[in-house]
KEBA-530200 format. One record per residue (C-alpha): x negated, y negated, z. Coordinates in steps of 0.25 Angstrom, whole numbers, padded with zeros to 4 digits, always signed. Layout:
BEGIN
XYZ...
# end
This chain:
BEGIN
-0108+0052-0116-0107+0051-0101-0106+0037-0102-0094+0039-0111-0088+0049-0102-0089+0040-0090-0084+0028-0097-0070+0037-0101-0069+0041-0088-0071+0029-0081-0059+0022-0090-0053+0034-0087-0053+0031-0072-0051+0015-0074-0039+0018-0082-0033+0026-0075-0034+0016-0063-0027+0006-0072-0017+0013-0076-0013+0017-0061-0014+0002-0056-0004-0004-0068+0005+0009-0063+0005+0005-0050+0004-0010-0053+0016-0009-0062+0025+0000-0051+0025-0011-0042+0027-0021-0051+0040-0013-0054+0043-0012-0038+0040-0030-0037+0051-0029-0049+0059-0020-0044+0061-0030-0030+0061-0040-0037+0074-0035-0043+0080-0028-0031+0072-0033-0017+0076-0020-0012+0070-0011-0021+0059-0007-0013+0055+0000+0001+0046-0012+0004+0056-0023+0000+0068-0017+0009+0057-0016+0020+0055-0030+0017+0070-0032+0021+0070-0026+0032+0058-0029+0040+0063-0043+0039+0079-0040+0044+0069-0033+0055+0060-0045+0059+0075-0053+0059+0080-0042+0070+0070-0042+0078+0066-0058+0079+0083-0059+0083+0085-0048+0092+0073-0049+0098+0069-0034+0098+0053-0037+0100+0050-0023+0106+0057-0016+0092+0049-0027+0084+0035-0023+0092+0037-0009+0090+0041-0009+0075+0029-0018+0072+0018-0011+0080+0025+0003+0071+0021-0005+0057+0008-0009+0065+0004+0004+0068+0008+0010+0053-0002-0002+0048-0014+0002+0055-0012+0015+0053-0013+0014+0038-0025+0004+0040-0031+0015+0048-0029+0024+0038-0034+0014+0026-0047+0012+0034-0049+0027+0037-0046+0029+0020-0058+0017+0018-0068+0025+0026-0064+0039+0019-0066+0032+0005-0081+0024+0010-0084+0039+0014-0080+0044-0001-0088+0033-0007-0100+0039-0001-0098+0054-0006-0091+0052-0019-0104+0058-0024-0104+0072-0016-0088+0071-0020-0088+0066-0035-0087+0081-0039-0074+0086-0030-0068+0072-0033-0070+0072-0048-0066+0085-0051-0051+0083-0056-0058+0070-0063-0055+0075-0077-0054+0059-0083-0061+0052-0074-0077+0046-0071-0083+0051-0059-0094+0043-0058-0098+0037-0045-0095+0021-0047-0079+0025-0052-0077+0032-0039-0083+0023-0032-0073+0013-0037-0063+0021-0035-0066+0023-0020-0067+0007-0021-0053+0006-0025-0049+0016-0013-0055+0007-0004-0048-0004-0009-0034+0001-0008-0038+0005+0006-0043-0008+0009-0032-0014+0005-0021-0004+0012-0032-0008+0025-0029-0022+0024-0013-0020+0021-0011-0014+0034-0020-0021+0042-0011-0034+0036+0001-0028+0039-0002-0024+0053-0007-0041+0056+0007-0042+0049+0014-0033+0059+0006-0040+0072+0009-0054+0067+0024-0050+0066+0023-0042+0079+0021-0056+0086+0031-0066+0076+0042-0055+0078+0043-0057+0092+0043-0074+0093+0059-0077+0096+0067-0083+0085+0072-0093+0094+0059-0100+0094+0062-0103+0081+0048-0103+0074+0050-0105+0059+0036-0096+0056+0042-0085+0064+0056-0084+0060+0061-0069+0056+0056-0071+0043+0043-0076+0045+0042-0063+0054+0048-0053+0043+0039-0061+0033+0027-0058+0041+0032-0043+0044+0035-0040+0029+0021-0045+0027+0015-0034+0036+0025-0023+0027+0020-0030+0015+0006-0026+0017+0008-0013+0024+0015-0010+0011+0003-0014+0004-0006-0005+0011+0004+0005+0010+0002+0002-0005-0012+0003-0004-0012+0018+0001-0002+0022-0009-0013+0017-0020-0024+0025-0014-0018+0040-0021-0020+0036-0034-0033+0030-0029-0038+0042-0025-0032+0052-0034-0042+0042-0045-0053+0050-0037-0051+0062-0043-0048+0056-0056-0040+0045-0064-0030+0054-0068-0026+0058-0053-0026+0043-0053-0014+0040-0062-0006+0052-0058-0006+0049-0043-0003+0035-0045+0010+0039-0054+0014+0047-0044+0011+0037-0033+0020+0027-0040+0030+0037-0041+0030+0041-0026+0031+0024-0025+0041+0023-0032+0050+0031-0022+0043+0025-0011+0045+0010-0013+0060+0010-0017+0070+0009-0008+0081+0018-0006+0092+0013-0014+0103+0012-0003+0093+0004+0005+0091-0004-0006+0105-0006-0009+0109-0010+0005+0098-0021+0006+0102-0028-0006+0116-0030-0002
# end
């Protein structure tokens, strides 16, 4: 009987994980089609655009104090949130270790889902993937942003083919790329820990986490408009 109950619950948990990566999976499938249809349809994809017009301005006006100060602002940001990520990795090694003194104030909301020790253990495994991977993200991003802070200042008159301005903007929406990631990363750890306290927090944090996404990733539409013109 217990062996029955645990195996329900246990698919309970694993289906429930599924069904929230396919949601996820399949909302940014619908925002790769969505730009791929409108380039602008997105926040990310008008940043794009105008982190390259910016890397143009800077290299022919020569603004390098503007240049150094903007980059070491996105630098900071970066570490920031890589601090915060590796701060979040010791609070969850700390969890691991107590998830038996916490099981019962954990799992009381946990009306669907196992509570045996070796699931919450991999679910405190997949946290600390997320977090590694948000870690890594913005550790990339911020070697983007130090590359860039030296290619930046080279003058276009020396007329270097692998540091033109758009070798430069190529490198700089790099470092935005995998800031995004990471930024990703931290978005994905609500519906991670919600599965905590059960699978059905799970799937309704994560439908209302699309749903905030949704209004976060598009672009204002006039800004959209005027970019594709």
């Amino acid at each position: 009987m217990n062996s029955t109950y645990f195996s329900v619950n246990a698919s309970n948990d694993l289906l429930s994980l599924l069904f929230c990566a396919a949601l996820l999976g399949l909302y940014h499938v619908y925002l790769a089609y969505k730009v791929k249809k409108r380039p602008t349809y997105t926040i990310q994809a008008v940043n794009r655009i105008a982190r390259t017009a910016w890397v143009e301005t800077i290299m022919q006006e020569r603004r390098d104090v503007l240049a150094v100060q903007t980059l070491r602002n996105s630098t900071m940001a970066a570490t920031f949130l890589a601090s915060t990520a590796v701060l979040l990795i010791i609070g969850v090694l700390t969890l691991s270790g107590q998830g038996a003194n916490l099981s019962t104030t954990w799992h009381a909301l946990n009306m669907v889902g196992t509570t045996e020790s070796s699931v919450w253990l991999a679910k405190l495994m997949l946290l600390l993937s997320d977090l590694f991977v948000a870690f890594f993200c913005f550790s990339m991003s911020i070697r983007m942003f130090n590359h860039v802070g030296f290619m930046i200042n080279v003058p276009l008159a020396l007329n270097h083919k692998m540091i033109s301005a758009q070798h430069v903007a190529l490198h700089l929406n790099r470092a935005g790329k995998f800031y995004s990631i990471g930024m990703r990363a931290f978005y994905f750890l609500v519906p991670l820990v919600f599965w905590l306290f059960g699978p059905h927090f799970m799937v309704a944090s994560t439908i209302l986490l699309i749903f905030v996404l949704y209004f976060l990733d598009r672009a204002p539409k006039v800004m959209s408009d005027d970019y594709s013109e």
